[in-house]
C-alpha positions as CSV (number, residue, x, y, z in Angstrom):
1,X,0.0,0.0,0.0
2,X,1.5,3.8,-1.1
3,X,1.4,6.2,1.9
4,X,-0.3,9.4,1.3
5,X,2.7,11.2,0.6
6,X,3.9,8.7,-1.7
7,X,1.0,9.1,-3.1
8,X,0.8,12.7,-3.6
9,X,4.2,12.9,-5.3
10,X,3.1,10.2,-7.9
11,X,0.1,12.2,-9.0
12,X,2.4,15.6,-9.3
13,X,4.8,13.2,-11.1
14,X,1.5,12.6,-13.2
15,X,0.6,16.0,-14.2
16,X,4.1,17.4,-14.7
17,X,6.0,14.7,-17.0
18,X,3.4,14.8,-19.4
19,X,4.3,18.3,-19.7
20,X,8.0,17.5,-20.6
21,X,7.1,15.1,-22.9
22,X,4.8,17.3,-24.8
23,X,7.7,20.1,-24.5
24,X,10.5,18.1,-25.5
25,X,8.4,16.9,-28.6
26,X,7.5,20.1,-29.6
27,X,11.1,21.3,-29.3
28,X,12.5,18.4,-31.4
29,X,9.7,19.5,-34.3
30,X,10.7,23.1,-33.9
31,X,14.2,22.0,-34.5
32,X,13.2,20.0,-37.2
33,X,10.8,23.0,-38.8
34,X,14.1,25.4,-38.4
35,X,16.7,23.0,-40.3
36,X,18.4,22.6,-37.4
37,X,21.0,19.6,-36.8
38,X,19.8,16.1,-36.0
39,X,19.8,15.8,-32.0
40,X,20.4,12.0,-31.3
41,X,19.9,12.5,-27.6
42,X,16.2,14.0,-28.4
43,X,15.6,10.5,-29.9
44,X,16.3,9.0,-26.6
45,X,15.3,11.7,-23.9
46,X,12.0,12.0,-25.3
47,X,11.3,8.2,-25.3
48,X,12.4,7.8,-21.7
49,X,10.7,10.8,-20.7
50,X,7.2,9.2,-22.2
51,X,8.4,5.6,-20.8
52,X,8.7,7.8,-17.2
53,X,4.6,9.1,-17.3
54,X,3.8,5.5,-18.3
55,X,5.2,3.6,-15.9
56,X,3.9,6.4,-13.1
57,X,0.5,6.5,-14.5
58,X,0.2,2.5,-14.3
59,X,1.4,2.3,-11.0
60,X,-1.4,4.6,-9.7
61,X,-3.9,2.9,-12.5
62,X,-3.0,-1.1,-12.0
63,X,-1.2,-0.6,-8.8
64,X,2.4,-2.1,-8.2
65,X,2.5,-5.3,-9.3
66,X,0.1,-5.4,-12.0
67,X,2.3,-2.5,-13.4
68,X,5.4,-4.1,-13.1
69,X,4.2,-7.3,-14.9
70,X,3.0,-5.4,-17.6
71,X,6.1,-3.5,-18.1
72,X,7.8,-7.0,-18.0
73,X,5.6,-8.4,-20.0
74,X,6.2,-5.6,-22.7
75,X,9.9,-5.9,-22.8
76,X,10.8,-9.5,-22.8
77,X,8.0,-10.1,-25.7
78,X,8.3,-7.0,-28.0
79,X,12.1,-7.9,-27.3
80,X,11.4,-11.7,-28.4
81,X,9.2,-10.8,-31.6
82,X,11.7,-8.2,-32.7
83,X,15.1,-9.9,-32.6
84,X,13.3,-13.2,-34.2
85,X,11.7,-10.8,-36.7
86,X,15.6,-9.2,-37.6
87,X,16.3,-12.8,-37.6
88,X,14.1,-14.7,-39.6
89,X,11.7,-11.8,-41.3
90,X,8.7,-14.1,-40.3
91,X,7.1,-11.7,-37.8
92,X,7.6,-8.4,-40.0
93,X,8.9,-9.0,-43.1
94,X,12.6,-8.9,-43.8
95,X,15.0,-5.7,-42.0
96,X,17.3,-5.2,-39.9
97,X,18.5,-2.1,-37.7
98,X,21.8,0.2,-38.8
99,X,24.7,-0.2,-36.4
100,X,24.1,2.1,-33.2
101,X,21.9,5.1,-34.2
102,X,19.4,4.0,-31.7
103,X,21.8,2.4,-29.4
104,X,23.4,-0.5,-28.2
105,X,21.6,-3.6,-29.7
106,X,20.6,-6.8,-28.3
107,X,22.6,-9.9,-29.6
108,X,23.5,-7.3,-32.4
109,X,19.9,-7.9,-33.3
110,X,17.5,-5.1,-31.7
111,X,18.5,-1.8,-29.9
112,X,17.3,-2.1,-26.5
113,X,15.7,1.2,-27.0
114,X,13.1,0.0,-28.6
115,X,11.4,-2.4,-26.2
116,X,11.3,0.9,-24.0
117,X,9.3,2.6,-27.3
118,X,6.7,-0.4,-27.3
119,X,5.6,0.4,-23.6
120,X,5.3,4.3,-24.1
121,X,2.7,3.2,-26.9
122,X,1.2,-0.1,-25.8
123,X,0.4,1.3,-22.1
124,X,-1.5,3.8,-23.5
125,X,-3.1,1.8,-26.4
126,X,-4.0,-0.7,-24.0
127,X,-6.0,2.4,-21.8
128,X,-7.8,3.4,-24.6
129,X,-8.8,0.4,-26.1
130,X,-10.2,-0.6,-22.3
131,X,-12.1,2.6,-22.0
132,X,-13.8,2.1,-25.4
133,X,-14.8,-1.6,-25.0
134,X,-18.2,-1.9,-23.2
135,X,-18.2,-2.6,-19.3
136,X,-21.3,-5.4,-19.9
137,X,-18.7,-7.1,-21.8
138,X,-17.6,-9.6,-19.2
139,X,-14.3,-12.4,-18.6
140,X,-12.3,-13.2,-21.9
141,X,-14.9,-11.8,-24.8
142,X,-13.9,-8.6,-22.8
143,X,-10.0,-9.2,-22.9
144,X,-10.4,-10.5,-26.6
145,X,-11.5,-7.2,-27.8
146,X,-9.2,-5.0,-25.3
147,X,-6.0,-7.0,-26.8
148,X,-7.6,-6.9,-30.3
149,X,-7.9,-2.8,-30.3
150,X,-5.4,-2.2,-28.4
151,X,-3.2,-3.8,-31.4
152,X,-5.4,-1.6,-33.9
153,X,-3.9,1.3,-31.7
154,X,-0.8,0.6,-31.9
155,X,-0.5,0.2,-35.7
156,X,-2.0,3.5,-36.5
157,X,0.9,4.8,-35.2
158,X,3.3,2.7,-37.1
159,X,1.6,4.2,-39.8
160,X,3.4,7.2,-39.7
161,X,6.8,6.1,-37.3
162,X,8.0,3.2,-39.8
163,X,8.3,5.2,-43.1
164,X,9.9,8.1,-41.3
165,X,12.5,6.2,-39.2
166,X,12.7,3.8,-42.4
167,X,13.9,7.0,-44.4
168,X,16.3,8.5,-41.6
169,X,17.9,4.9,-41.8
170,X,17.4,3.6,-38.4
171,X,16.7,0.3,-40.0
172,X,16.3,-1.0,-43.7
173,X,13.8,-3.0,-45.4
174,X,15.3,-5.9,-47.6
175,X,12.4,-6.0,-49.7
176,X,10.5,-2.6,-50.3
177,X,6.4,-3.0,-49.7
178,X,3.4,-1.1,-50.6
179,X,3.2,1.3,-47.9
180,X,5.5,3.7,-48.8
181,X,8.2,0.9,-48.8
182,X,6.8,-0.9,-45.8
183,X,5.9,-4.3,-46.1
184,X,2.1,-4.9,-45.3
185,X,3.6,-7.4,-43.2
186,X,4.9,-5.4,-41.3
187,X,1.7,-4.1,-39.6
188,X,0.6,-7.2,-39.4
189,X,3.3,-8.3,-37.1
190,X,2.8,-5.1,-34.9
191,X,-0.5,-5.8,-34.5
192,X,0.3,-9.7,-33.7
193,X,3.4,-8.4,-31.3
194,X,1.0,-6.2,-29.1
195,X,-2.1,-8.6,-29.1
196,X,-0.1,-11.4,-27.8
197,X,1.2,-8.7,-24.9
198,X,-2.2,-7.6,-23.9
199,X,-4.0,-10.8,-24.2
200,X,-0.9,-12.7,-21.5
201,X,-1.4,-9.6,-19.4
202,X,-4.9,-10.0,-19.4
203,X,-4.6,-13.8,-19.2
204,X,-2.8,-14.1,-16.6
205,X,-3.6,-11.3,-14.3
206,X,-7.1,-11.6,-15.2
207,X,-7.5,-7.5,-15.6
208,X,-11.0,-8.6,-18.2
209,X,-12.8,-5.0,-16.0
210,X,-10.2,-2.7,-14.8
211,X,-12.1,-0.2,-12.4
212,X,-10.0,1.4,-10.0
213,X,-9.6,4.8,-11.9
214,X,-12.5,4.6,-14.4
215,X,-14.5,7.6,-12.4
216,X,-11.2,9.7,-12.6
217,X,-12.0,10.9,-16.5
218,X,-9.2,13.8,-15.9
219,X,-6.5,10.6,-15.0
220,X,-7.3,9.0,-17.7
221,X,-7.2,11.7,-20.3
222,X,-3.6,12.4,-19.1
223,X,-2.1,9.2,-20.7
224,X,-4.6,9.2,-23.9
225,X,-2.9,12.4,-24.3
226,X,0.6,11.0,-24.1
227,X,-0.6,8.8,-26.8
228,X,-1.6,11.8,-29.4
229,X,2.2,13.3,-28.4
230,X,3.9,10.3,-29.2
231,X,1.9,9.5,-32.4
232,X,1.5,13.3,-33.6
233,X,5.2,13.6,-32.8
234,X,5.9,11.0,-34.9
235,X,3.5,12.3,-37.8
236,X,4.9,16.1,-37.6
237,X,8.6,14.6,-37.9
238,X,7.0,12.2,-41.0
239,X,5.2,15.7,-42.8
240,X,8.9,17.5,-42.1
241,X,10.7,14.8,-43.9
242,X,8.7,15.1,-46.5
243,X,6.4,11.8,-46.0
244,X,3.0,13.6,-46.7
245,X,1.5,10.2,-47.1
246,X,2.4,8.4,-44.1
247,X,2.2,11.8,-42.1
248,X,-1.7,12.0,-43.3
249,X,-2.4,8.6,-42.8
250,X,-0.8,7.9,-39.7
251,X,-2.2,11.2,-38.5
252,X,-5.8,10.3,-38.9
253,X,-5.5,7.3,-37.4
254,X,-3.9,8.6,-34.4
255,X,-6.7,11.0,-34.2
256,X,-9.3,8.8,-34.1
257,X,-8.1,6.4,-31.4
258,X,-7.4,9.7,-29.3
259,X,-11.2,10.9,-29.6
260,X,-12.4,7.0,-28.9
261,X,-10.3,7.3,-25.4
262,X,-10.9,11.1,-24.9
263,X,-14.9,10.5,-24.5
264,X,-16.2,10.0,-20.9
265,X,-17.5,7.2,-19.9
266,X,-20.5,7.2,-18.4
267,X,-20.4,3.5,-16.2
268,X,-18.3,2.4,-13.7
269,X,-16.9,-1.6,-13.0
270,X,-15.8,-2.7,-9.3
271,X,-13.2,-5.9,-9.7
C-alpha cells in the first residue's frame, strides 16, 4: 500500500512529465521546422521521458505489481518478436537495424531502445482500447476485444513512425512494400506483437474489467494524451521529412483512437 505522501508525489509526477514530454516533442519539431541539426539524444530523452509518465500513470492505474508485470511483459515479448523478426523476417517481413543510431543492440539484433518505445505506446493503447470496450462485456470476450484494439492502436501509429525512421535509416527493409516501402507485413506483425502482450497480461492477471480509476475521467485523459504526443510527434517529424503520405495517414489514425479514449464514460466496474 502507497502512503499518502507517496501518493501525492506520484500524482504531481503525473501531471508534470506529461508536460515535458509534450515540451521536448515540440522542441525536437521546432528543431526539425528550423533545419536545425539532427539531436540523437532527443531520440532518446524524449522516449524515456514518455516511458517515465507511463510507468507512473500505471502504477497509480494497475497498482504495483500489476504495473510491473505489464512493463515485463512488454519488454521481454516485443524484445522476443523483434530480434526473431531481424532474424528470420517471419514476424515483420525482412529488415534489420543500422549499427548504433538508436543504441546498443541486443545480440546485435535489436537496440534495446526499442522495447522501452513499445511500452510508451502499448500502455496507452492498451487504456484506450479498455475505455472504449463496453463494461457489460464480461471475462475473456472482454480481454479478446481489449488485446484486439489495443493492437489496432498501436499500428495507426506505425503508420506514420515506420516510413519516417525507415527514411532517416534507423533500419532498412530488404524488400521494399506497398506502404511507402513498408511491407504490409509489417503491420501485421505489430498488430500480432502487441495482441499477444495484452492478451498474456490480461490472461494471466485476469485485468477482463479494470475499475480502480474509471471515475477519474481527468486521469485517464492524461495518458490518452501522451498517446496523441507520441503519435503526432511522430506524424509532424513524418510531414517534415517530407512523408506527406504516411504523415496523413498515420495522423488520422492517431486521431481517431485519441477521440475514442478522450470521451467520458459514463459507467463504472468494481473488480
Amino acid at each position: 500500500m502507497w502512503n499518502d505522501s507517496l501518493a501525492a508525489r506520484l500524482r504531481k509526477l503525473t501531471v508534470f512529465l506529461p508536460v515535458i514530454y509534450a515540451a521536448l516533442t515540440g522542441f525536437t519539431l521546432a528543431q526539425l521546422a528550423q533545419g536545425l541539426p539532427f539531436q540523437v539524444w532527443l531520440v532518446i530523452l524524449c522516449p524515456l521521458v514518455g516511458f517515465g509518465f507511463c510507468l507512473v500513470h500505471a502504477v497509480e492505474r494497475l497498482g504495483l505489481q500489476r504495473a510491473v508485470f505489464f512493463l515485463g511483459l512488454t519488454l521481454v515479448v516485443s524484445l522476443f518478436f523483434e530480434s526473431l523478426g531481424v532474424a528470420t523476417g517471419w514476424i515483420y517481413g525482412p529488415y534489420h537495424y543500422m549499427g548504433n543510431r538508436l543504441g546498443p543492440l541486443f545480440l546485435g539484433l535489436v537496440p534495446y531502445l526499442v522495447p522501452l518505445t513499445w511500452f510508451v505506446m502499448l500502455y496507452p493503447s492498451y487504456v484506450i482500447a479498455e475505455r472504449c470496450t463496453p463494461l457489460h462485456w464480461g471475462g475473456k470476450r472482454r480481454g479478446l476485444v481489449i488485446a484486439a484494439l489495443g493492437g489496432l492502436a498501436m499500428v495507426a501509429w506505425d503508420l506514420a513512425l515506420d516510413p519516417l525512421m525507415a527514411a532517416r535509416g534507423h533500419w532498412v527493409w530488404e524488400t521494399p512494400g506497398a506502404y511507402f516501402g513498408v511491407p504490409l507485413q509489417n503491420f501485421w506483425g505489430w498488430w500480432l506483437t502487441a495482441f499477444a502482450i495484452l492478451m498474456l497480461y490480461l490472461r494471466i492477471r485476469g485485468d477482463w474489467a479494470q475499475g480502480e480509476e474509471m471515475g477519474m475521467l481527468f486521469f485517464d485523459r492524461l495518458v490518452v494524451l501522451s498517446y496523441l504526443v507520441t503519435g503526432l510527434g511522430s506524424a509532424g517529424e513524418a510531414w517534415l521529412h517530407g512523408l506527406s503520405g504516411p504523415a496523413l495517414t498515420g495522423g488520422a489514425g492517431l486521431l481517431l483512437w485519441f477521440v475514442l479514449g478522450w470521451r467520458e464514460r459514463r459507467a463504472t466496474v468494481t473488480l
